[in-house]
N, C-alpha and C positions, 0 to 999 in steps of 0.2 A: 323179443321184449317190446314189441312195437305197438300200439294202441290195443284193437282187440287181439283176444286170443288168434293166434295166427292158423290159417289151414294146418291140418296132419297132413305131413308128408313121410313115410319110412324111409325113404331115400335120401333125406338131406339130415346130417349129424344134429342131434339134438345135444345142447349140454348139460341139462338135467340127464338124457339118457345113460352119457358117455359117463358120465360121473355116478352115476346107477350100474354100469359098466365095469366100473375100476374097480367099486366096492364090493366087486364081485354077486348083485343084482342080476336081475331077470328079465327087467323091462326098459330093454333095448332091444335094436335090430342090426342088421349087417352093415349099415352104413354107421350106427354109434359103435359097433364094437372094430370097426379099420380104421377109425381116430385113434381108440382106445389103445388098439394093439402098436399104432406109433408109438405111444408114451410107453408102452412095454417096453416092445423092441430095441426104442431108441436110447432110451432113457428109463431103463429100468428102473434104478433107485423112486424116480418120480410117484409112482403109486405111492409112495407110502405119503409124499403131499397130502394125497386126500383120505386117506387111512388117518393122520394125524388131527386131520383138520374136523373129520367127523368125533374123533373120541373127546377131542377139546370143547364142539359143543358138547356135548354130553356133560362134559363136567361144568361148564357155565350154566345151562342150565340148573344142573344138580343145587349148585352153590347159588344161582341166582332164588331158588324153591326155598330149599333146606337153612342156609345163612341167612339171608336176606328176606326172606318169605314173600317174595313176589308170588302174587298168586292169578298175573295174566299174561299173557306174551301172542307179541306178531312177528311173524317169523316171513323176513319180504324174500322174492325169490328159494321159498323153499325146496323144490324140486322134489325129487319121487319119494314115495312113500319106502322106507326103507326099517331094518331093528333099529330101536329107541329114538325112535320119532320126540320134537319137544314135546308132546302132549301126555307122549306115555312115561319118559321120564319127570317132568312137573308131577302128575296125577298119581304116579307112585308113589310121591310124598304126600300131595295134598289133590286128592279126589275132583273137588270141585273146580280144581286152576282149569280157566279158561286159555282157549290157543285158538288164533286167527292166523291160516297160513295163506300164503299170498302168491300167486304164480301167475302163466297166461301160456304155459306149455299146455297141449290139451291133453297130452295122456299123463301128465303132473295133476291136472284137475280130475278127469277119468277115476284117474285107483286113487288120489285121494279124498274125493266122494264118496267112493267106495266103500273107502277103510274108515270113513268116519259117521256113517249112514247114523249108525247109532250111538253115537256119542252128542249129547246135545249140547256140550262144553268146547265143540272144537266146530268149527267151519276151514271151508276151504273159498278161496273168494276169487273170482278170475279178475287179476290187473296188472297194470303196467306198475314196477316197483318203480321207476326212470319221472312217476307222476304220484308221490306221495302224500302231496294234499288231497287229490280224491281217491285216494288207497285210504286214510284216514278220517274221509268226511265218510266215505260207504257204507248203507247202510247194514249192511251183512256184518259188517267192523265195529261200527257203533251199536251195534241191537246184544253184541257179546262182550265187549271190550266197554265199560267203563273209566274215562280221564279224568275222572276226578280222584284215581286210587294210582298207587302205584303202577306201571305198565313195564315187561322184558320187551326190549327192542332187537329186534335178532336180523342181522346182516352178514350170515355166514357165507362166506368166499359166493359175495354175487359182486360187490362193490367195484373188483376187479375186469367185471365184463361190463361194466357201464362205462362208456367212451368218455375220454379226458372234454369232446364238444356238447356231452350232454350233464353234464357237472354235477359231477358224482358229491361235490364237498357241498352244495345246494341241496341236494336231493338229503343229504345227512343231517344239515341242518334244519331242514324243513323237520325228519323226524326228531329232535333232539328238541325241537320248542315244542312240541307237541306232550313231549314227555312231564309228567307231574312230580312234584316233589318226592324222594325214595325210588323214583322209576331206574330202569338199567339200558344201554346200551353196551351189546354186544358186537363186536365185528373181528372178521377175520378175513385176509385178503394176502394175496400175493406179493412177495417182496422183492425188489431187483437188490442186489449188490451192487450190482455194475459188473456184472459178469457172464460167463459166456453163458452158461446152462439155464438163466432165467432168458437170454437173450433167444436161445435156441426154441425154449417151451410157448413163449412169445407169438412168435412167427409159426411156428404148427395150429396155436390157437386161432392168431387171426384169419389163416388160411380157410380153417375148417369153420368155422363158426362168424366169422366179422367180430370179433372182440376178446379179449382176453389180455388183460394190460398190469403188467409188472410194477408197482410204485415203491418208490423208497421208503424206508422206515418212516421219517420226518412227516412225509406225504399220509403215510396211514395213521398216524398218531394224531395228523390235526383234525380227522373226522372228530374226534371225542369234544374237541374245542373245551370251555372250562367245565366240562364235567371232572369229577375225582378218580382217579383210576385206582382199581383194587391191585393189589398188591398181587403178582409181579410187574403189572405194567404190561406194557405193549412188548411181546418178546417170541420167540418161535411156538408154535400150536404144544409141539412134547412138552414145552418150559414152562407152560400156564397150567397153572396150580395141577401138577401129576398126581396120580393115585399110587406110581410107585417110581424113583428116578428113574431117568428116560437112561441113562449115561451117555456118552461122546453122541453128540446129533453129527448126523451125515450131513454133508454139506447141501442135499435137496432138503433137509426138514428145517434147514435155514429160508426156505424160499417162503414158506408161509408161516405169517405170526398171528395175533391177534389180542384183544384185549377187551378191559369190561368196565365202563365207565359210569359212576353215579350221579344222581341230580341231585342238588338240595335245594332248588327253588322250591 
């Protein structure tokens, strides 16, 4: 996530890949799938973190569309193209919703280019999510994205790999003034307990990647600052608003929550 897009390399772990990986994807290599197979092996239950954390966007978006009629969204550190991308759940309700997705992995840009060649409601924009005032001055962002309407702000489990010295609560605020009156922020992010199993996933991530940071509940609740949070609040990914009850969460689908906050400036 560092200035430009950084060289391709297949040999060093990508975390867009490895999480293209888990969800059971195609566009990764041997090095994203021997991270991957760590959290198998090691830490079975763990898959299902990102199986959760994928189908709870889906339903913010849904609800951000459908409820709320947000009819634009930038989605920062989006990662690969994958089923029910936000564009294609948004545009299944409302056609014309525009979606600005944001990355600087090059094969995250690569296929999704690709996949949106024809769609003239969606871009793909290469940047550093870590610099969100020129993620939001861009003009690729401003020429689709209108701020004088409503906007979705979508910060799905990236927030987590953004180092506590490059200030992830800055970076949130910075988008959260940007946002207009009725606009949404979404986020979802890694949770510690204070326990061993987030401690353990922790130290795999940093190994592999240089980032991956566990925060407490308190810590990911104050990204929303006084926006309104929709109803349930900041709570595990299965517990935000289900399509069918989750019943007993295992004690990995406690490790990631997330939640969806509104503006009324």
């Amino acid at each position: 996530m560092d200035g430009d897009p950084p060289a391709f390399d297949p040999e060093v772990p990508s975390i867009a890949r490895t999480y293209d990986y888990l969800l059971g994807g195609k566009d990764n290599f041997p090095a994203d799938r021997a991270v991957g197979d760590i959290f198998k092996n090691r830490f079975p239950g763990a898959v299902q973190i990102a199986l959760d954390n994928r189908a709870c966007l889906i339903r913010a978006v849904r609800y951000m569309t459908e409820d709320l009629g947000i009819r634009q969204f930038i989605d920062f550190g989006s990662g690969l193209p994958t089923a029910d991308n936000v564009h294609q759940v948004a545009q299944r309700t409302a056609p014309d919703t525009a979606v600005v997705y944001v990355d600087n992995d090059p094969l995250v840009l690569a296929h999704g280019r690709a996949l949106l060649a024809e769609n003239p409601q969606t871009t793909v924009v290469a940047a550093d999510i870590r610099r969100p005032a020129q993620v939001l001055a861009a003009a690729e962002v401003r020429a689709l994205i209108d701020f004088s309407r409503p906007v979705g702000m979508i910060l799905s489990a990236i927030l987590h790999h953004v180092l506590a010295t490059e200030d992830p609560p800055g970076l949130v605020q910075t988008v959260r003034d940007a946002m207009p009156a009725g606009s949404c922020l979404f986020v979802s992010h890694f949770r510690t307990l204070g326990d061993e199993s987030s401690r353990e996933l922790e130290a795999v991530m940093i190994e592999a990647f240089g980032r991956g940071v566990w925060r407490s509940t308190e810590e990911i609740q104050a990204y929303f600052g006084d926006l309104r949070l929709v109803e349930p609040g900041v709570v595990p990914c299965a517990l935000w608003r289900p399509d069918e009850p989750p019943g007993e969460l295992t004690p990995w689908q406690q490790l990631i929550i997330a939640g969806l906050g509104t503006s009324s400036r």
